[in-house]
N, C-alpha and C positions, 0 to 999 in steps of 0.2 A: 524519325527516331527509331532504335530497335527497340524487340520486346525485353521491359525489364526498363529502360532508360528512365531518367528523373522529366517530369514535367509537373509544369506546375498550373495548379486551377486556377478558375475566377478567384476564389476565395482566400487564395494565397497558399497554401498546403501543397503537398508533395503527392503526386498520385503516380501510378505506373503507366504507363505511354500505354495505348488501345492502337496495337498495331493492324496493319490491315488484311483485313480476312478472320480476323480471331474476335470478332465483336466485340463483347468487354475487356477482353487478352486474360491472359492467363495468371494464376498466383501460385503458380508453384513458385519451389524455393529459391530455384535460380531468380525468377523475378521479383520475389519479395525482397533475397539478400541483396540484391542490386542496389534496393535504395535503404535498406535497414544498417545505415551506418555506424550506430550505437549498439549493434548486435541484439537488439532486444530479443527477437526470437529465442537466440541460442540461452538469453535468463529465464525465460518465461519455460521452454522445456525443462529446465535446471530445477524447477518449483517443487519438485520430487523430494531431490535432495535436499534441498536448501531448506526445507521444513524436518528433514530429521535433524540436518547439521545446526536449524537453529535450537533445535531442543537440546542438543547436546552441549552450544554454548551457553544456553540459562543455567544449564546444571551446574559447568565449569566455573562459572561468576562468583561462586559462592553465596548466594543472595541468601539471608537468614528467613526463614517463615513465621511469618507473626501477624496477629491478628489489630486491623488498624481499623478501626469505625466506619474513618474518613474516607476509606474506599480504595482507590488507582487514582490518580491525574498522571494522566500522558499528555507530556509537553511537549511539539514541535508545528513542523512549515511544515507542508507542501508532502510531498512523497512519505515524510518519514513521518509526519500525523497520522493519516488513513490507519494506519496498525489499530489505533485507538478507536475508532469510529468503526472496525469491521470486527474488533474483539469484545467492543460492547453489544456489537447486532448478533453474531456470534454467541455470546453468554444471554440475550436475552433474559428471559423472565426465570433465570435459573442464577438473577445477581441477589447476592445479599448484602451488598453494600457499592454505592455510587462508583459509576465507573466514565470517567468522561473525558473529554480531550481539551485541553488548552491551546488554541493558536494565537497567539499572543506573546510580547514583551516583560509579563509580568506575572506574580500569581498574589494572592490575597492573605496576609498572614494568621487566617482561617484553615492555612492548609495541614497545619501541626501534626495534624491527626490521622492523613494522608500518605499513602506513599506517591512518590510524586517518579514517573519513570520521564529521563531528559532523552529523547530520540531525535538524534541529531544524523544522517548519514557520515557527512564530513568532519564534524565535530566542529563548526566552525560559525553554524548559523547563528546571528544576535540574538534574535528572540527566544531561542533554545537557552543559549548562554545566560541570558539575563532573567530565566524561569528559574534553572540551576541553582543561581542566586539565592535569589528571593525565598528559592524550598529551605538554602541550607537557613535563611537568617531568620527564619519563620521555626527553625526549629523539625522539621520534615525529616522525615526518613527519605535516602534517594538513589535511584539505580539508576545509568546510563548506560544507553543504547547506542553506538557510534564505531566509526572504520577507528578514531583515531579524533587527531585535532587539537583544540585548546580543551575540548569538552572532556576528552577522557586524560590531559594533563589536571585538569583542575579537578578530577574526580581521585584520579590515583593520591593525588595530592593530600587531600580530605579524606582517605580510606573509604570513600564511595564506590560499591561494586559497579565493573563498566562489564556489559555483556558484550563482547565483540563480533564485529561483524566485518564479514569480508569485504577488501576493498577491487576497484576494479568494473564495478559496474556502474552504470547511471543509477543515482541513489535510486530513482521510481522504481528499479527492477529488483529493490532489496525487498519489497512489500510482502512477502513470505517472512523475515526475519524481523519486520516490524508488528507484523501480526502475531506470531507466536511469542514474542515475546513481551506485548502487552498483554496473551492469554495468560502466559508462564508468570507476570507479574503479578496479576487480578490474581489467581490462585494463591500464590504464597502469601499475598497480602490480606487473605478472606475475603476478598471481594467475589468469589464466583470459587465455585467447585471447581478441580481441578479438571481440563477438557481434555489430557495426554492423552488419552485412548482414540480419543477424536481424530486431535492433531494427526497420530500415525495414522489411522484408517486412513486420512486422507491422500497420504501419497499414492496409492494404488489408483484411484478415480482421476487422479492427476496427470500419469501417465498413462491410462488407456485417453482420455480426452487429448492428450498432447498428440496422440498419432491419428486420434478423429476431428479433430479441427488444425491439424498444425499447418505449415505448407505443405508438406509430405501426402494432406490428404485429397479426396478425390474434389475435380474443381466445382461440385454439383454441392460440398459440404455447405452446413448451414453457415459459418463463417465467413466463409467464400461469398454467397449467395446475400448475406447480409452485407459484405462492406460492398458490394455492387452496386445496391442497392440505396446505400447510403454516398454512394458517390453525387457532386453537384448538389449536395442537400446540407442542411444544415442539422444536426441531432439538438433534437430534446427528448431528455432519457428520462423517466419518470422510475421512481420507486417506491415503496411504502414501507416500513418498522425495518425488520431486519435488512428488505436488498434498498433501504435507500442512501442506504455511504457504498454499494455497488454501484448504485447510478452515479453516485458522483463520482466513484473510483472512475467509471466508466468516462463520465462526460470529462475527465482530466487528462485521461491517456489520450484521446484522439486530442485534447488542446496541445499536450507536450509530445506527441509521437508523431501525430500526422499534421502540426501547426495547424489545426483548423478550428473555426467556432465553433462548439458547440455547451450545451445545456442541459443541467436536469433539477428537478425541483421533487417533492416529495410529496405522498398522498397520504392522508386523505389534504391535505392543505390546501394542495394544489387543486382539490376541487371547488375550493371557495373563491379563488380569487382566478387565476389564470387560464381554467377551466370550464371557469361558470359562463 
């Protein structure tokens, strides 16, 4: 096979062909795009912009600010949860009122007092759909997060502000727009001080790392050097308070990006049982 070619491991996953003479072969870009069919790279460099432009769509939504006891509930699956879980690590011990994610069917109609944000990528997911629900007949204040769908029909509908999000990508590679706009949410709702200063700092750090770990960069980078390393191997990715929805951000991407097993669990926990 040439360099750059699809082959697939023991484990079932996609790896790039180790041609011969190049030892573990190479990761530049030619060889990543080769088998990066979903363009994920060219979102993941985008994470610059996609964090201004998601700021500018919170603004757009009109979302009113007001202050709710009951905290954030971010409701969704899969990709477009994680915003919830990395915006609570994120806000840290700087919340003044509960900030937490729902993956579920359903929500408790204790949520009254709550702003409850529905993050659907597609607009279409049930669990999402039927949290929606439950916020409006519970009486909930409630924003939506979505390209589109039934979710932001049924929100326009209801005069529920929908924050829009561009369509076009594999939902996973919205996780810029799912994060900042459960930051953008927790603030307006008093859950968490406002982090916008933040937010912008961060695109600067984002694009100097996109050109030191990207494929562009040298094949000795740490990135580089780590997925080689991780090749034939199985990940378990350990975190603790704020980076452990990073490890799990982590142990997801290589399940939906590269089809492989891998795992991670959180500390100190994981020192009692799995550990010990």
């Amino acid at each position: 096979m040439s360099d750059g070619s699809l082959a697939r491991s023991p484990e079932g996953g996609r790896q790039l062909d180790t041609p011969a003479g190049h030892g573990e072969g190479r990761l530049d870009r030619a060889a990543v795009e080769a088998v990066d069919r979903a363009a994920l790279v060219r979102d993941v460099e985008a994470q610059p912009h996609q964090i201004e432009d998601a700021l500018w769509r919170v603004e757009s939504a009109g979302i009113a600010a007001r202050e709710r006891p009951g905290g954030l509930i971010v409701c969704g699956m899969g990709g477009s949860a994680i915003g919830g879980d990395l915006a609570a690590a994120a806000i840290g011990r700087r919340r003044r009122a509960p900030v937490r994610t729902v993956r579920g069917s359903g929500l408790e109609p204790t949520t009254r007092d709550a702003l409850v944000l529905c993050a659907s990528y597609s607009g279409e997911t049930a669990e999402t759909l039927a949290c929606f629900a439950d916020a409006g007949a519970a009486g909930a204040e409630r924003v939506v997060l979505t390209t589109g769908g039934r979710l932001a029909a049924a929100a326009r509908s209801e005069g529920v502000p929908v924050i829009g999000v561009p369509s076009g990508m594999q939902p996973r590679a919205a996780v810029a727009y799912m994060l900042v706009g459960a930051l953008e949410c927790a603030a307006l709702c008093g859950a968490a001080p406002s982090l916008r200063p933040e937010i912008q700092a961060a695109s600067e750090p984002l694009r100097r790392l996109a050109a030191e770990w990207g494929p562009d960069a040298p094949e000795d980078a740490l990135p580089k050097r780590l997925a080689r390393r991780l090749r034939g191997h199985l990940p378990v990715i350990y975190g603790a308070a704020a980076t452990a929805p990073v490890a799990f951000r982590w142990k997801t991407q290589i399940n939906e990006n590269a089809k492989l097993p891998a795992f991670s669990a959180e500390l100190p926990e994981a020192d009692h049982n799995e550990l010990n």
